[in-house]
N, C-alpha and C positions, 0 to 999 in steps of 0.2 A: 714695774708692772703698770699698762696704764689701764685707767680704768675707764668705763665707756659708759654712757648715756646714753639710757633711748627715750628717745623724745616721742608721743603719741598724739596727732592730732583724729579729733574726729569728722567723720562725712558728718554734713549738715541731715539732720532728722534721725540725727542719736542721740542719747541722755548721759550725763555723767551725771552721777553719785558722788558728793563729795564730805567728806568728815569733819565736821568744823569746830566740835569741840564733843566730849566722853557724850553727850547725851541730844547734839543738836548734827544738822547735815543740810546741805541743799542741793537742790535735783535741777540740773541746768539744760535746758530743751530745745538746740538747733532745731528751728522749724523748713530749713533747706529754699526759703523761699528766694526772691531780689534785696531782699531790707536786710535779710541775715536777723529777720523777729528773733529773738532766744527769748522764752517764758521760763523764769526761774521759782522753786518750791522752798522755804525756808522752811525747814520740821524740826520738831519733836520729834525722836527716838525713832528715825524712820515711819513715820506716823501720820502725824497730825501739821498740816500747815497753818502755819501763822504769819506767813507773809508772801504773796507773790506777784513779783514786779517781771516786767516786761522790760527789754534794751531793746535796739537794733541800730543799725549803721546811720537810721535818720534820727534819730532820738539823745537828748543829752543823758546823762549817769539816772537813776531811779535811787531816789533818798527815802531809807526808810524817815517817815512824819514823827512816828510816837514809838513808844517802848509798845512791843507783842511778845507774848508767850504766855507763860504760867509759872507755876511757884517754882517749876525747877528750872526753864531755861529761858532768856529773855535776849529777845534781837533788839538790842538798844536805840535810840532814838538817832538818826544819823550815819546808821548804817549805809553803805551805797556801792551799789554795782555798777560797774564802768564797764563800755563796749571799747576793747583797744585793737586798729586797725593794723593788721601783720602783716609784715611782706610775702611774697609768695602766695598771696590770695588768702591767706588766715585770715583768723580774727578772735582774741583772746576775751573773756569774761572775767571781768577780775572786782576780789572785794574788799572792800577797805571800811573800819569802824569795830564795834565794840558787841561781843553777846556775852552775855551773863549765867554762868550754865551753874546749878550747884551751889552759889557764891561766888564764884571765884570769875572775874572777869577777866575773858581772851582779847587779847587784841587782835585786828587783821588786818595786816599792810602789805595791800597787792598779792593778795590771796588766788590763786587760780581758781577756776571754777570750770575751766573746763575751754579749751583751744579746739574750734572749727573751720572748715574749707567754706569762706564766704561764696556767695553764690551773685554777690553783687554783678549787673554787667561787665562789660569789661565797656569803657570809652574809647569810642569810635576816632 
């Protein structure tokens, strides 16, 4: 039997919603413009943000500075979002580093955040 994957990119100026750990999430935001801007939400419980960094295709990785959250979840110091350029006109948001949720520390190694149809020009 084989089994099949479906793979979802989004049009630039949609949001994914992503699960990062039992109590934390981050809301990643194709702005559809030429940069491929994406404004990302680090939250609490669907809720409250505590962290939000900018990428886009002109821009190096955004490093979280210092430890943010509160007593239950905590985006650790060194956290960082990378812009990775995809063939086909994509372009993948991906996360890498340490949140603290409960106690218990997640790791995230090239975490998805969320694949969009870049809007970059095309060169002449």
């Amino acid at each position: 039997m084989n089994a099949q994957v479906k793979v979802t990119d989004f049009e630039a100026g949609q949001s994914v919603n992503t699960k990062l750990t039992p109590n934390s999430n981050c809301i990643t935001s194709a702005s559809g413009d030429d940069n491929d801007d994406t404004q990302l939400a680090f939250q609490y419980d669907n809720n409250i943000t505590y962290w939000s960094p900018a990428i886009s295709s002109s821009s190096g990785d955004a490093i979280n500075d210092r430890d943010r959250g509160n007593t239950v979840v905590r985006f650790l110091k060194g956290l960082t979002v990378s812009y990775l350029a995809q063939s086909g006109g994509l372009y993948t948001v991906v996360l890498d580093g340490e949140i603290k949720d409960s106690g218990t520390t997640y790791v995230m190694t090239g975490k998805t955040l969320g694949t969009f149809k870049s809007r970059k020009p095309a060169k002449r």
